[in-house]
N, C-alpha and C positions, 0 to 999 in steps of 0.2 A: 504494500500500500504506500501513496504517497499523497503527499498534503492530507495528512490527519489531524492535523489543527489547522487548515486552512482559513483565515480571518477570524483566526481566534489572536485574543491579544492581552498580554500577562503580565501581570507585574512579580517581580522576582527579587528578596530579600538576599543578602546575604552570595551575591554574584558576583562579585570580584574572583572568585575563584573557587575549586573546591563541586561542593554539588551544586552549588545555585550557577555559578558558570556553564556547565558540563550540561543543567537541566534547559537553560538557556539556549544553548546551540542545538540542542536536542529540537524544541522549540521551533524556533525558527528555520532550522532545516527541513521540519514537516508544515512549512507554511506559515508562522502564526507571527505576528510583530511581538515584539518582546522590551520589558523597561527594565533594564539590571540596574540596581540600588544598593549599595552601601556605603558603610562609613567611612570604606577606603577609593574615595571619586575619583584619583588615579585609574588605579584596577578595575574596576567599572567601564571606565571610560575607553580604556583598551581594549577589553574585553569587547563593548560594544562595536568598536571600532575591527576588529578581527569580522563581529560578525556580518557587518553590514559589508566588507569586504570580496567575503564569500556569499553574501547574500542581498546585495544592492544597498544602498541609503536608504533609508528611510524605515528598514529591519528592525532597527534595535536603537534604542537611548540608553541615555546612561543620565542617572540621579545618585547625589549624594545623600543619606540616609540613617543617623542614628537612629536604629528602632525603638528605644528603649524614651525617645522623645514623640511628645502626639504632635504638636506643631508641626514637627519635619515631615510625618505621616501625613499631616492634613494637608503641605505643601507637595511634598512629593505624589501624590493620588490624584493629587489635583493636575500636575504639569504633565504626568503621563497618560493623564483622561484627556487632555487637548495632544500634546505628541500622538498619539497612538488613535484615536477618531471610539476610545471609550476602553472598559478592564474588563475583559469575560472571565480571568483567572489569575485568582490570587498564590502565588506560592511565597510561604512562612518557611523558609529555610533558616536564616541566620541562627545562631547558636554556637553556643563556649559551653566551657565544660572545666570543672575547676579542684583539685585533687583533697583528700584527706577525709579523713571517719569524721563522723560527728560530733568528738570531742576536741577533733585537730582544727575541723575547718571555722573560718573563721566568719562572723555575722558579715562583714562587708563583700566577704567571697560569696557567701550563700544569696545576702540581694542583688546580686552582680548575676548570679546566675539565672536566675529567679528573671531578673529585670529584662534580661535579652532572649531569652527563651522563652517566656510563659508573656510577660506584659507586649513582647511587640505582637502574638498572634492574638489578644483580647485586642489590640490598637489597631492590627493592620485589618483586621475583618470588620470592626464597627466602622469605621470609615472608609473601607471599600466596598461596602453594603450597599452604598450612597451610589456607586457609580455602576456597581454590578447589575443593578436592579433592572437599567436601561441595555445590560447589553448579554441577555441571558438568552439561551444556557449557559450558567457556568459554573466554573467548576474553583474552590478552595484546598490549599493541598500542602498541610502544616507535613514538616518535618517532623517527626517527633525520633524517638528511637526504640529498639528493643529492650535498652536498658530504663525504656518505660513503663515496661511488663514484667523485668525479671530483674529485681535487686542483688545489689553488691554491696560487700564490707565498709566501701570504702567510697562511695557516690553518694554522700545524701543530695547533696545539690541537683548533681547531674539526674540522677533518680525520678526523684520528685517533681523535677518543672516537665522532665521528658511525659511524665505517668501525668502533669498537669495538661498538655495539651491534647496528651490522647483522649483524654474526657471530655475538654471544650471542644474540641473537634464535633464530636458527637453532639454536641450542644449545641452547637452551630446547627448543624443538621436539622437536627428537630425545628430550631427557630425559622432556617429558614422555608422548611416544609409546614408550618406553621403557619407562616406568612402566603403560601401557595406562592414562591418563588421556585422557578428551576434552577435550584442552584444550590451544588451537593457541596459537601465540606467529609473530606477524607485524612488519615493521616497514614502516614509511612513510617516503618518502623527498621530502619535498618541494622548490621552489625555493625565489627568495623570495614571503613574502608578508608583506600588513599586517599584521604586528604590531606590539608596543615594539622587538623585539628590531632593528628597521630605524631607530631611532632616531637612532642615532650619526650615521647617513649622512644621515639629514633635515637633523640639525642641522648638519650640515657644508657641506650642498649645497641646501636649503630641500627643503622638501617634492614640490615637483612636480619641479627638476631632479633628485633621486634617486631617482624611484621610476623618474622617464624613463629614464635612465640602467641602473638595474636590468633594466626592460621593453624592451632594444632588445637583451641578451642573452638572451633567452627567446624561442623560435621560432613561438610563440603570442601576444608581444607585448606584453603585459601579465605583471604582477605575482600573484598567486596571492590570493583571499582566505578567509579564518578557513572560511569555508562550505565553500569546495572542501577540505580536509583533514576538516572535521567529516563529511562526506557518506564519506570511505574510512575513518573510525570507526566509523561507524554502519554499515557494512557489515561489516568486520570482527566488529564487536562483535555482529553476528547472526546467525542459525544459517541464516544466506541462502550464509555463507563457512565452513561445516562442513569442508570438504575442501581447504581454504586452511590452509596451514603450513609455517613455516620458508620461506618467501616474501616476495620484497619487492615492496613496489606505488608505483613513480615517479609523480610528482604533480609534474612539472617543466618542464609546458609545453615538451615536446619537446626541451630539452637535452641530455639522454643520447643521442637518435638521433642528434646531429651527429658 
């Protein structure tokens, strides 16, 4: 199949690199215009810049974006609802992740965590409501993760706001089935994969002993990469998953079945 999101048109958190980049190109290579956002408007802007390359002017923007600010949401929703001719699809990527037990980690680590992962998908969904409403079907599509299903020692943060989105997720849903809006809200729940966010552990462990290390906890073997999440994007984000809602879709190379 090609153009599977064709005029469909998304705003995408956390795209400077990583999965919100990777979901982006995915995107717009099956059609769809696309607005990557984040805090790093360099990266962003490059990125954009890559896509519209391979994929004409007028493909892709680029927005600078603290999620964890509603102003910048209300600004940035708004510049990518006239760039883009309206948002049929919101994607809640961005997210950090921040180490230590419960007694280690620290109150300002836990609201840090909390604040970019849980408060931008409650900010970026009330205010893309606004614009979705006009350009539906569409589709909502929070990152969350597996370790928002399955606890560790050593995560409360990361735990917690992952386990917090999977349930707004669903609450989304509801509301906007509620509302008799077409417009599903899903989340993904993946293990690990290459991105930055495996950095810490590279550099602690060099690169090939951490990712081995990561890969012999995965029943699959391996590690996850940018593509396999951009591919349950790009489904999401197309009316191939109309009847997909308030649903989570594991991307964990079989971890949850143990």
């Amino acid at each position: 199949m090609t153009g599977r999101v064709a005029g469909k048109k998304a705003f995408i958190t956390g795209a400077a690199q990583g999965l919100g980049q990777a979901a982006a190109q995915a995107l717009a290579a099956e059609g769809a215009k696309v607005t990557l956002a984040d805090i790093n408007h360099d990266g962003v802007k490059a990125a954009a810049a890559a896509i519209n390359a391979e994929h004409g002017e007028g493909t892709a923007f680029a927005l600078p974006l603290d999620v964890t600010r509603e102003d910048q949401w209300i600004y940035a929703l708004e510049e990518a609802d006239a760039a883009m001719g309206g948002i049929s699809v919101l994607l809640n990527n961005a997210g950090v992740s921040r180490g230590g037990d419960i007694e280690q980690l620290s109150y300002e680590d836990w609201k840090f965590v909390m604040s970019v992962n849980v408060d931008s998908v409650f900010l970026g969904t009330k205010h893309a409501l606004k614009y979705m409403r006009h350009a539906q079907p569409g589709s909502i599509i929070n990152i969350s993760s597996i370790a928002g299903l399955i606890a560790a020692h050593n995560s409360p943060a990361y735990n917690a706001s992952k386990a917090a989105v999977w349930l707004l997720s669903k609450g989304i849903a509801l509301h906007c089935a509620k509302q008799g809006l077409d417009i599903r809200s899903n989340s993904i729940h993946p293990t690990f994969v290459d991105t930055p966010i495996l950095d810490p552990l590279r550099q602690r462990f060099g690169k090939e002993e951490a990712e081995s290390k990561l890969a012999r906890q995965v029943p699959l073997g391996r590690i996850g990469a940018p593509s396999d999440i951009a591919n349950a994007v790009l489904y999401l984000a197309s009316d191939e998953s109309r009847f997909m809602t308030g649903a989570e879709l594991k991307l964990d190379g079989g971890i949850s079945a143990m």
